[in-house]
py3Dmol code that shows the C-alpha trace and the ligand (Angstrom):
import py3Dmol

protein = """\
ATOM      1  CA  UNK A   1       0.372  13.979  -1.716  1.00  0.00           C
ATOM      2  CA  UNK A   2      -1.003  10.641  -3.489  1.00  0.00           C
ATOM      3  CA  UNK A   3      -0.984  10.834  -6.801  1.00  0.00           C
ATOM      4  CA  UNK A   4      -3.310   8.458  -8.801  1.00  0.00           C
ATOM      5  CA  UNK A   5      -3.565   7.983 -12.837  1.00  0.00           C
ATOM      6  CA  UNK A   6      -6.976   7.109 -13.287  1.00  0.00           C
ATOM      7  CA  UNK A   7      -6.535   5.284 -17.061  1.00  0.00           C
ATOM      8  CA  UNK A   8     -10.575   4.878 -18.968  1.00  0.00           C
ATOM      9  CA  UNK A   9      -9.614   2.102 -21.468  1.00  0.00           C
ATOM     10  CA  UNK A  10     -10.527   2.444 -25.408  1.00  0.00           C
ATOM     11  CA  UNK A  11     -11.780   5.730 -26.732  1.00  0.00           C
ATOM     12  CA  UNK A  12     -12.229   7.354 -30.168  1.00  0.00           C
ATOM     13  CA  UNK A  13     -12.128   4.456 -32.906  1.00  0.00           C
ATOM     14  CA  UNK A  14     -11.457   1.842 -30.504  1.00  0.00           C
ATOM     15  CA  UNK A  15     -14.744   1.139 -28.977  1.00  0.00           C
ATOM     16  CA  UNK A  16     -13.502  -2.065 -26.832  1.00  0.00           C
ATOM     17  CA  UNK A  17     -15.931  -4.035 -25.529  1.00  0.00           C
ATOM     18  CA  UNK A  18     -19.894  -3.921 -27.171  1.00  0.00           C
ATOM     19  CA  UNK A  19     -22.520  -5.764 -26.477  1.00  0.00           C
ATOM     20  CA  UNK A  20     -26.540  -5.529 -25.449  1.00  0.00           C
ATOM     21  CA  UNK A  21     -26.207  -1.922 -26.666  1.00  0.00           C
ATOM     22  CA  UNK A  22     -23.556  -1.231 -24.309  1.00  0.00           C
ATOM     23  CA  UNK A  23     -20.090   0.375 -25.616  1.00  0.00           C
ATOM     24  CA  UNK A  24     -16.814  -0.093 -23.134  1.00  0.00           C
ATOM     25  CA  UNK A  25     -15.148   2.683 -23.832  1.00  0.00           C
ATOM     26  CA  UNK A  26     -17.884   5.172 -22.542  1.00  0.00           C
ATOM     27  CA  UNK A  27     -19.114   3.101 -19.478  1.00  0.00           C
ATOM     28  CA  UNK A  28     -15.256   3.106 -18.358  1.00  0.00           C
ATOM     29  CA  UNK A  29     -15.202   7.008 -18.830  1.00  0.00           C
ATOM     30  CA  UNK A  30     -18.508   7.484 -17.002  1.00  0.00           C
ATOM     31  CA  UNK A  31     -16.545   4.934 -13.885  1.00  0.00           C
ATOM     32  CA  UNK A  32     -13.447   7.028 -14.231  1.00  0.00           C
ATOM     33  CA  UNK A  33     -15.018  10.363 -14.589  1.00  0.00           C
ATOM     34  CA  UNK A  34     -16.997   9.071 -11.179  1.00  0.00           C
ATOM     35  CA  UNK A  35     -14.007   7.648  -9.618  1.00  0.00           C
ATOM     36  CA  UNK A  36     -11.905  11.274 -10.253  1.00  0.00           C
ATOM     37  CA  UNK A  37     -15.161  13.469  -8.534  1.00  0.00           C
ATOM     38  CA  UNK A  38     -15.401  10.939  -5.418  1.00  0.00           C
ATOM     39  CA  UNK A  39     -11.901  11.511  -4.671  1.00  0.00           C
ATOM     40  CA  UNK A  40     -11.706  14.921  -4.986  1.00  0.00           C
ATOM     41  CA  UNK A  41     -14.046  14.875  -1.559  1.00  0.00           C
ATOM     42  CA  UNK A  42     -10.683  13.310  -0.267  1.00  0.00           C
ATOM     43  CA  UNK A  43      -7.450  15.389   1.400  1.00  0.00           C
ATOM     44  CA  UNK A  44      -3.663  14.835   0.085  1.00  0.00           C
ATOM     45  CA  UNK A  45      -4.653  12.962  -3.212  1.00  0.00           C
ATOM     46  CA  UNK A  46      -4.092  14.504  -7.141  1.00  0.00           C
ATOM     47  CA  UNK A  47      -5.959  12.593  -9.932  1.00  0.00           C
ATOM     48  CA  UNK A  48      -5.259  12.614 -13.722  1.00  0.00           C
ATOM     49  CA  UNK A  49      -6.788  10.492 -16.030  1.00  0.00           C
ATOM     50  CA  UNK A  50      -5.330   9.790 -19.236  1.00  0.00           C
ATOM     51  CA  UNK A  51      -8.447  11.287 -21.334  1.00  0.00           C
ATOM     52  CA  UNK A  52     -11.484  13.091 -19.983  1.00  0.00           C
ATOM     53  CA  UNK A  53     -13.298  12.741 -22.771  1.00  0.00           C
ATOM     54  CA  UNK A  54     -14.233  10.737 -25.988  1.00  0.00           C
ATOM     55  CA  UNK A  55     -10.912   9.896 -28.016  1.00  0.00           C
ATOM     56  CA  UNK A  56      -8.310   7.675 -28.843  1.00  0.00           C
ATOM     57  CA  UNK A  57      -4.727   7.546 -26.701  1.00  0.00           C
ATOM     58  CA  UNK A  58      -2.261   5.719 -27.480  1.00  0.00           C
ATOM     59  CA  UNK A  59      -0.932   2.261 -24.649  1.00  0.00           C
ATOM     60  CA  UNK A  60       2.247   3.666 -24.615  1.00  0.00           C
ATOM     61  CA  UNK A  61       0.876   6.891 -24.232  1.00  0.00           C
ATOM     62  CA  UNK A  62      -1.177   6.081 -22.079  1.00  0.00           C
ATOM     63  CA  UNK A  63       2.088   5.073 -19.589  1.00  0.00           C
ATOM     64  CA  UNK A  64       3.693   7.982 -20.515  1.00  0.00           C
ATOM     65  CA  UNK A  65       1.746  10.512 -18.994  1.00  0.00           C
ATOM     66  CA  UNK A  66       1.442   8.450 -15.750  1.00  0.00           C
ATOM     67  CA  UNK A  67       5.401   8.393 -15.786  1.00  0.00           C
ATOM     68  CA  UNK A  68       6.055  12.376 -16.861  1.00  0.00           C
ATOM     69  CA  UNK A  69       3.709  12.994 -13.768  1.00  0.00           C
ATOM     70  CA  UNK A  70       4.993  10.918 -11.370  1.00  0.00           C
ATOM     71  CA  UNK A  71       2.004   8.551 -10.272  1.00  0.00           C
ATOM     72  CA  UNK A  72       1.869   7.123  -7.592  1.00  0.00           C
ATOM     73  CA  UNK A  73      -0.653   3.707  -8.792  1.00  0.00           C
ATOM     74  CA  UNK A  74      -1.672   3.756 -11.530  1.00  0.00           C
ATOM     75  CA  UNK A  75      -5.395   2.142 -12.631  1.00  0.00           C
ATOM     76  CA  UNK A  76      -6.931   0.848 -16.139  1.00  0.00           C
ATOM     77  CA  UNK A  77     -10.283   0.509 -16.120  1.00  0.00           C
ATOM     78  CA  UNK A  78     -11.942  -2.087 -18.089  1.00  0.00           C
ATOM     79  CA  UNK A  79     -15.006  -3.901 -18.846  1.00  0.00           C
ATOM     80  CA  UNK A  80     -15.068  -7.380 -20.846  1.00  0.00           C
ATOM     81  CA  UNK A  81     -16.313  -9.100 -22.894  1.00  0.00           C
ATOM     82  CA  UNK A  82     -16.331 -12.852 -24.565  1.00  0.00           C
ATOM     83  CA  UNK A  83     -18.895 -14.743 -22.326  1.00  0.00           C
ATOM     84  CA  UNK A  84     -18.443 -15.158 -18.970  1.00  0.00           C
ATOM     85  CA  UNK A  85     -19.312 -12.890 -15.880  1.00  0.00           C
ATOM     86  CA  UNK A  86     -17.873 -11.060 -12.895  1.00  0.00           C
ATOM     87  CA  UNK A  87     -14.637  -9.286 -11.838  1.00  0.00           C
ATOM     88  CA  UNK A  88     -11.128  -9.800 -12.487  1.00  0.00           C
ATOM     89  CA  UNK A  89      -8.146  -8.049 -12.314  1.00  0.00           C
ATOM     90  CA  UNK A  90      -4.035  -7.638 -13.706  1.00  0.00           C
ATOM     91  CA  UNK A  91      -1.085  -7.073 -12.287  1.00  0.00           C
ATOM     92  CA  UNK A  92       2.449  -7.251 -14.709  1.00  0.00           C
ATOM     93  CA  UNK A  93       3.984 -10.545 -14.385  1.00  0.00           C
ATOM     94  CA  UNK A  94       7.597  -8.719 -13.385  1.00  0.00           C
ATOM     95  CA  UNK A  95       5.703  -6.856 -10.696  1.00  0.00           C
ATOM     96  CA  UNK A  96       7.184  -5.365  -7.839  1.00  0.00           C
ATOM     97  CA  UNK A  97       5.725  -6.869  -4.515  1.00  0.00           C
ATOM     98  CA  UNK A  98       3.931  -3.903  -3.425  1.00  0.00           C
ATOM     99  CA  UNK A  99       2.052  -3.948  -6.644  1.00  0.00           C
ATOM    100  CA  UNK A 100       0.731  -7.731  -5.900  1.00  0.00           C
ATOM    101  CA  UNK A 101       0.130  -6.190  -1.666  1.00  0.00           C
ATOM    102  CA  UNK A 102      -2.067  -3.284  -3.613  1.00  0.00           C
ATOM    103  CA  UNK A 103      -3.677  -5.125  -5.834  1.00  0.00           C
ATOM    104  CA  UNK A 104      -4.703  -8.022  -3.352  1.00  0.00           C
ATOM    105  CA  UNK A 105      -6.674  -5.163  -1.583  1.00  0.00           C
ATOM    106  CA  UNK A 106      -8.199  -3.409  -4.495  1.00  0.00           C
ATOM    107  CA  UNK A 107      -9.766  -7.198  -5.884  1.00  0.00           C
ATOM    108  CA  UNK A 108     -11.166  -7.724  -1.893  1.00  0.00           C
ATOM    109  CA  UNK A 109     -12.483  -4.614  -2.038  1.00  0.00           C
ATOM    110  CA  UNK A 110     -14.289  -4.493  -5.077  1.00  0.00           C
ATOM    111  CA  UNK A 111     -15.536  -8.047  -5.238  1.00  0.00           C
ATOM    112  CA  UNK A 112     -16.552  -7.690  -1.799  1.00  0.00           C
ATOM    113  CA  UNK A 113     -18.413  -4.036  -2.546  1.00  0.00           C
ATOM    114  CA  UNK A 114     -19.665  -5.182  -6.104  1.00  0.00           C
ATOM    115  CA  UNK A 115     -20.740  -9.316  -4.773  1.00  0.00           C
ATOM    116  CA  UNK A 116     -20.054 -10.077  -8.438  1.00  0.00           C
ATOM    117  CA  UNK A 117     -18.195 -13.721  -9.228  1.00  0.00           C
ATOM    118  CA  UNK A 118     -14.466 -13.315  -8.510  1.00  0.00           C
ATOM    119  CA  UNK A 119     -13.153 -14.245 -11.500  1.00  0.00           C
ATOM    120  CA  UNK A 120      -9.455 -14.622  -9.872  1.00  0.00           C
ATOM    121  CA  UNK A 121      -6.301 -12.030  -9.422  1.00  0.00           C
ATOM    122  CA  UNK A 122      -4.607 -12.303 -13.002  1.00  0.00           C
ATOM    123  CA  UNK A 123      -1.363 -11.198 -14.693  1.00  0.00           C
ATOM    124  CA  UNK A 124      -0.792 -10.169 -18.311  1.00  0.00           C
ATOM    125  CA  UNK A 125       1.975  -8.674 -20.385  1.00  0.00           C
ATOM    126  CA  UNK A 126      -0.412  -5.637 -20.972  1.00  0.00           C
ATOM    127  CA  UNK A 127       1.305  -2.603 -22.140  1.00  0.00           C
ATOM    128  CA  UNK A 128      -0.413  -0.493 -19.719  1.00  0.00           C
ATOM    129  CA  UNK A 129       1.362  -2.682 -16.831  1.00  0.00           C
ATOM    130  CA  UNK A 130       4.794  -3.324 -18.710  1.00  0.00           C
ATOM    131  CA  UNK A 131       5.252   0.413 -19.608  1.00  0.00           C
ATOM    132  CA  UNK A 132       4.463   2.022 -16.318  1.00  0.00           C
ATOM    133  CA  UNK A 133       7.206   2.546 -13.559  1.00  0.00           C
ATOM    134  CA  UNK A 134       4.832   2.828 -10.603  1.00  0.00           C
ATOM    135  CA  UNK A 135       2.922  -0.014  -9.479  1.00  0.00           C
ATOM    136  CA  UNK A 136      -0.103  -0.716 -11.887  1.00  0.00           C
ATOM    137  CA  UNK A 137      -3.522  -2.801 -11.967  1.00  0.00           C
ATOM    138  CA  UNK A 138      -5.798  -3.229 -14.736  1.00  0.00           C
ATOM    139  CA  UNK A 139      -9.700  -3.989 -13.820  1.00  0.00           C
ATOM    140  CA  UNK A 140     -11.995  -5.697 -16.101  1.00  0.00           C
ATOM    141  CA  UNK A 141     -15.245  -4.814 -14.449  1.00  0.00           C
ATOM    142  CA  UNK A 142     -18.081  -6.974 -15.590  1.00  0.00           C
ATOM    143  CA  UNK A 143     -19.590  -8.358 -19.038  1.00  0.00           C
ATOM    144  CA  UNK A 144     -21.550  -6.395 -21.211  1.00  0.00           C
ATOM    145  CA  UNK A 145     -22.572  -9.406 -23.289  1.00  0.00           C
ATOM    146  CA  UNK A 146     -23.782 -10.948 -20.168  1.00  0.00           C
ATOM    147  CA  UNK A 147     -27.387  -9.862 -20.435  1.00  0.00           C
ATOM    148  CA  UNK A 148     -27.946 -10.314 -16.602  1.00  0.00           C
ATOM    149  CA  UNK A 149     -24.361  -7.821 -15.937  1.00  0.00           C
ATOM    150  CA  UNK A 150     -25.343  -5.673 -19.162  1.00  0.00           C
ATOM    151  CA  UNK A 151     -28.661  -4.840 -16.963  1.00  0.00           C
ATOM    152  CA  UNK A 152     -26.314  -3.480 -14.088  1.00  0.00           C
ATOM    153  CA  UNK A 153     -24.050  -1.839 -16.165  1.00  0.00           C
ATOM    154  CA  UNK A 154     -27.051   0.040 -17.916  1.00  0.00           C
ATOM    155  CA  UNK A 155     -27.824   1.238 -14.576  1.00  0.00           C
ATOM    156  CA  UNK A 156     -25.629   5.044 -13.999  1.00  0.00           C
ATOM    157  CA  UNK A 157     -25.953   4.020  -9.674  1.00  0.00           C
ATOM    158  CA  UNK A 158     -24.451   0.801 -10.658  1.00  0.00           C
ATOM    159  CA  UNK A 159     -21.331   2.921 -12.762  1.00  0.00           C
ATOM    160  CA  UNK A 160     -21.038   5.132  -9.766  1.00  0.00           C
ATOM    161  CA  UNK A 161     -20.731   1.828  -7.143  1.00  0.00           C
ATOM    162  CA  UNK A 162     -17.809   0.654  -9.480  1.00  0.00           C
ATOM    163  CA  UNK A 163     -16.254   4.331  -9.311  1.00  0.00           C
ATOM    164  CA  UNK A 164     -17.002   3.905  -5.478  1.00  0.00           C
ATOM    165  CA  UNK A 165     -15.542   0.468  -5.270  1.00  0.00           C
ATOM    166  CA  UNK A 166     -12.108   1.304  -6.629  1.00  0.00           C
ATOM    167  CA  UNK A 167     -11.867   4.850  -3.967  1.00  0.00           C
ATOM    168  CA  UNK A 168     -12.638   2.626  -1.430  1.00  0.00           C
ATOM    169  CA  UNK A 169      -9.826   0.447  -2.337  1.00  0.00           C
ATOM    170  CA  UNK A 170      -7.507   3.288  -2.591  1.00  0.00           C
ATOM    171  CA  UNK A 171      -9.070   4.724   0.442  1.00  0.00           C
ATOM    172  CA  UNK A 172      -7.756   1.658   2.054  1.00  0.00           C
ATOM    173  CA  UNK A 173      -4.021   1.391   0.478  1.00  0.00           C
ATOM    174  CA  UNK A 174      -3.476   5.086   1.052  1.00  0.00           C
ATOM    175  CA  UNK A 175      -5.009   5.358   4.279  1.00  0.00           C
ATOM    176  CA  UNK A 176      -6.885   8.565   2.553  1.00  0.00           C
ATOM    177  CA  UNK A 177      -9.163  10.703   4.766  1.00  0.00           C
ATOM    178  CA  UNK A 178     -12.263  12.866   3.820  1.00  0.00           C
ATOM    179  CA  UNK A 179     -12.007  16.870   3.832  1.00  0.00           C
ATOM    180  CA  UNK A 180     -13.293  17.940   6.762  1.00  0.00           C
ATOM    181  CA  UNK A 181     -17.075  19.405   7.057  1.00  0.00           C
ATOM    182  CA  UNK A 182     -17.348  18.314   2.952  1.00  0.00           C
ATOM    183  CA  UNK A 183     -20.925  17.046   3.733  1.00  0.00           C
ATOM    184  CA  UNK A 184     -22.115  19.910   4.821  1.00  0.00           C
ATOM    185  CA  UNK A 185     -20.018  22.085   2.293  1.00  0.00           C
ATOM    186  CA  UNK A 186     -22.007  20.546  -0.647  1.00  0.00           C
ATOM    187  CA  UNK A 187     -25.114  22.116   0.494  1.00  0.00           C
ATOM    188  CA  UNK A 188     -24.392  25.428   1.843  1.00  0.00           C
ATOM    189  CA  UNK A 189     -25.038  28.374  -0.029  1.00  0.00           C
ATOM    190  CA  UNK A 190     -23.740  31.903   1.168  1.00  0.00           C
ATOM    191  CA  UNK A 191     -26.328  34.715  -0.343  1.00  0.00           C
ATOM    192  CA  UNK A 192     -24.927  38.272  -0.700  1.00  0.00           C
ATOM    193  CA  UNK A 193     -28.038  40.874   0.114  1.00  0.00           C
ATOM    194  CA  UNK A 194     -27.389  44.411  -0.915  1.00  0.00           C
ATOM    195  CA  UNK A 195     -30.471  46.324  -0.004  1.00  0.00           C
ATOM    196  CA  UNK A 196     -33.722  45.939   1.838  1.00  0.00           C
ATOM    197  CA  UNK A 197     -36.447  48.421   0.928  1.00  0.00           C
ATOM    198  CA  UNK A 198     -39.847  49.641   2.029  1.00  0.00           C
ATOM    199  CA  UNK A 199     -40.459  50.855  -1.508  1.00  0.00           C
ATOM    200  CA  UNK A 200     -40.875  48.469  -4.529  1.00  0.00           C
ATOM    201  CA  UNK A 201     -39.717  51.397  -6.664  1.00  0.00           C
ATOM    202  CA  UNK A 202     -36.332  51.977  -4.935  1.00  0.00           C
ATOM    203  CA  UNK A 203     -35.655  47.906  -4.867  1.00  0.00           C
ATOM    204  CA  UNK A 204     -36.318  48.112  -8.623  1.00  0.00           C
ATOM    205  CA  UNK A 205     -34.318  50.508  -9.419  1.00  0.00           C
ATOM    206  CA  UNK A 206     -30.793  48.932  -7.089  1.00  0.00           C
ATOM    207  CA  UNK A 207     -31.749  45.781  -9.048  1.00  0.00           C
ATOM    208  CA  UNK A 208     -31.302  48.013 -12.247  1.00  0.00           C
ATOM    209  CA  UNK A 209     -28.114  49.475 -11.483  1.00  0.00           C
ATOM    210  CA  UNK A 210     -26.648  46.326 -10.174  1.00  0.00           C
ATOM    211  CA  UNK A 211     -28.051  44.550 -14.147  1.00  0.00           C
ATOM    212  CA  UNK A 212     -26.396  47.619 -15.733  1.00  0.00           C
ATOM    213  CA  UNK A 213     -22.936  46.187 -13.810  1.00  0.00           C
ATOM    214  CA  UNK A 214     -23.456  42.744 -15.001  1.00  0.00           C
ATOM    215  CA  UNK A 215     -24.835  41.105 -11.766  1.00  0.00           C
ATOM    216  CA  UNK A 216     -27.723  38.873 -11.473  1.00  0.00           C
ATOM    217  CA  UNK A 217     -30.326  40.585  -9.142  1.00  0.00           C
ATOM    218  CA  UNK A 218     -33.416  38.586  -7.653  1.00  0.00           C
ATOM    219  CA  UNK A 219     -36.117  40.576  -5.516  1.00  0.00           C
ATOM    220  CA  UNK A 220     -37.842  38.664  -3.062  1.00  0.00           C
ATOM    221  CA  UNK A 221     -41.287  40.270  -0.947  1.00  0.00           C
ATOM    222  CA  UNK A 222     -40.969  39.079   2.812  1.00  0.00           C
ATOM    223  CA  UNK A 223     -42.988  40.456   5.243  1.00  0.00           C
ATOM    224  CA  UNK A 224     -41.336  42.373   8.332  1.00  0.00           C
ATOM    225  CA  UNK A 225     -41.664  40.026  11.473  1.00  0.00           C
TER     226      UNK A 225
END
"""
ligand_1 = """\
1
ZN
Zn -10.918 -3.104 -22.397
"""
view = py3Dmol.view(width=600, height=400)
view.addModel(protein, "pdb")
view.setStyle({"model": 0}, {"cartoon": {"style": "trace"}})
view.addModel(ligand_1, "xyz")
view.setStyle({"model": 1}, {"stick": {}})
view.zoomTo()
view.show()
C-alpha cells in the first residue's frame, strides 16, 4: 500500500497567495480535494491530506501528521505569487536521492501535462521539506497575479488538470494501476423492484407500507410487452 500526504498550503487566516480575485489557499484545496478523488479510482494507494477543509494548520504540523502516519511522499501544493509565470517546484536541500529521482518525474510530468513555462527544479529550507522523514516536494503551481494564469486558474477544468497532473506523476513513480471495471462502476445503478401490479390500488398501497418503513418508493406505469 502507497501511502501519499496530500498537503493544501495556507488555510484559515493565512490566505497565501491573492491576486485578480483569486485566493491560494482555496484553489490549492479545490487541486488537493481533486487530486485525493482521482486517486481513489486507483488500487493499493491511501491518501490523507493535512486539512479537508477551510482552516489554519500549523508547518510543523503539517509534517507531523505525514510522519505519525507513515507517508510514503509527501506533496505541498502551492500557487505563487510576486510576478512571474509558470511552474516550479522544491525539494529539501539535504534530500535523500530518491527524493531528487521523484521529484525529477513529478516536474516532467506536470510541465509537460500543464505546457506552462518551467520555471526550473528548486530547493528551499521549507519547513514542510525539513520536517518530514519521507521524501517531500513542494509545487508552486502557477501565478494568480498573472492575469493571463489567473484566467486558467479561474477555470474549475483547469484546477482538476493540476489535480490530474500531479496523479499522473505519482501514477508514474508508483507504478499505480486503475481498479478494475471503475469506468463502468461509476455509472451503474442496481434498482431493487418489490412488486409489479395490475391494479393501481394494490401498487399504492405496497408503496404505503414500504413509506410507513422508511423507504423511498417510486411507481412507474409500463405497459406489458
Ligand atoms: Zn503558498
Amino acid at each position: 500500500m502507497v501511502k501519499i500526504f496530500i498537503d493544501p498550503g495556507h488555510g484559515g487566516d493565512d490566505a497565501g497567495a491573492e491576486g485578480n480575485g483569486l485566493v491560494e489557499k482555496d484553489l490549492v484545496l479545490t487541486i488537493s480535494l481533486e487530486m485525493q478523488s482521482i486517486l481513489n479510482r486507483y488500487q493499493g494507494v491511501e491518501v490523507q491530506l493535512s486539512r479537508e477543509d477551510d482552516r489554519a494548520v500549523g508547518l510543523s504540523e503539517r509534517a507531523q501528521m505525514a510522519n505519525d502516519w507513515e507517508a510514503d511522499y509527501f506533496i505541498s501544493v502551492h500557487v505563487n505569487a510576486g510576478g512571474g509565470s509558470g511552474f516550479e517546484s522544491y525539494v529539501h536541500p539535504n534530500r535523500f536521492e530518491e527524493t531528487e529521482d521523484k521529484r525529477e518525474t513529478m516536474h516532467r510530468v506536470i510541465v509537460n501535462t500543464l505546457d506552462v513555462t518551467d520555471r526550473g527544479e528548486k530547493e528551499a529550507d521549507f519547513a514542510v521539506l525539513r520536517e518530514t522523514e519521507m521524501s517531500a516536494i513542494l509545487t508552486e503551481n502557477l501565478f494568480v497575479d498573472n492575469d493571463e494564469e489567473a484566467e486558467k486558474l479561474s477555470n474549475p477544468s483547469f484546477l482538476t488538470e493540476i489535480a490530474q497532473a500531479h496523479v499522473d506523476g505519482l501514477v508514474d513513480i508508483f507504478d499505480l494501476e486503475e481498479v478494475e471495471g471503475n469506468d463502468q462502476e461509476d455509472d451503474v445503478l442496481y434498482i431493487v423492484q418489490v412488486g409489479a401490479f395490475e391494479n393501481e390500488e394494490n401498487a399504492k398501497r405496497l408503496a404505503e407500507e414500504l413509506e410507513a418503513q422508511g423507504y423511498e418508493t417510486h411507481i412507474r406505469r409500463e405497459t406489458r410487452s
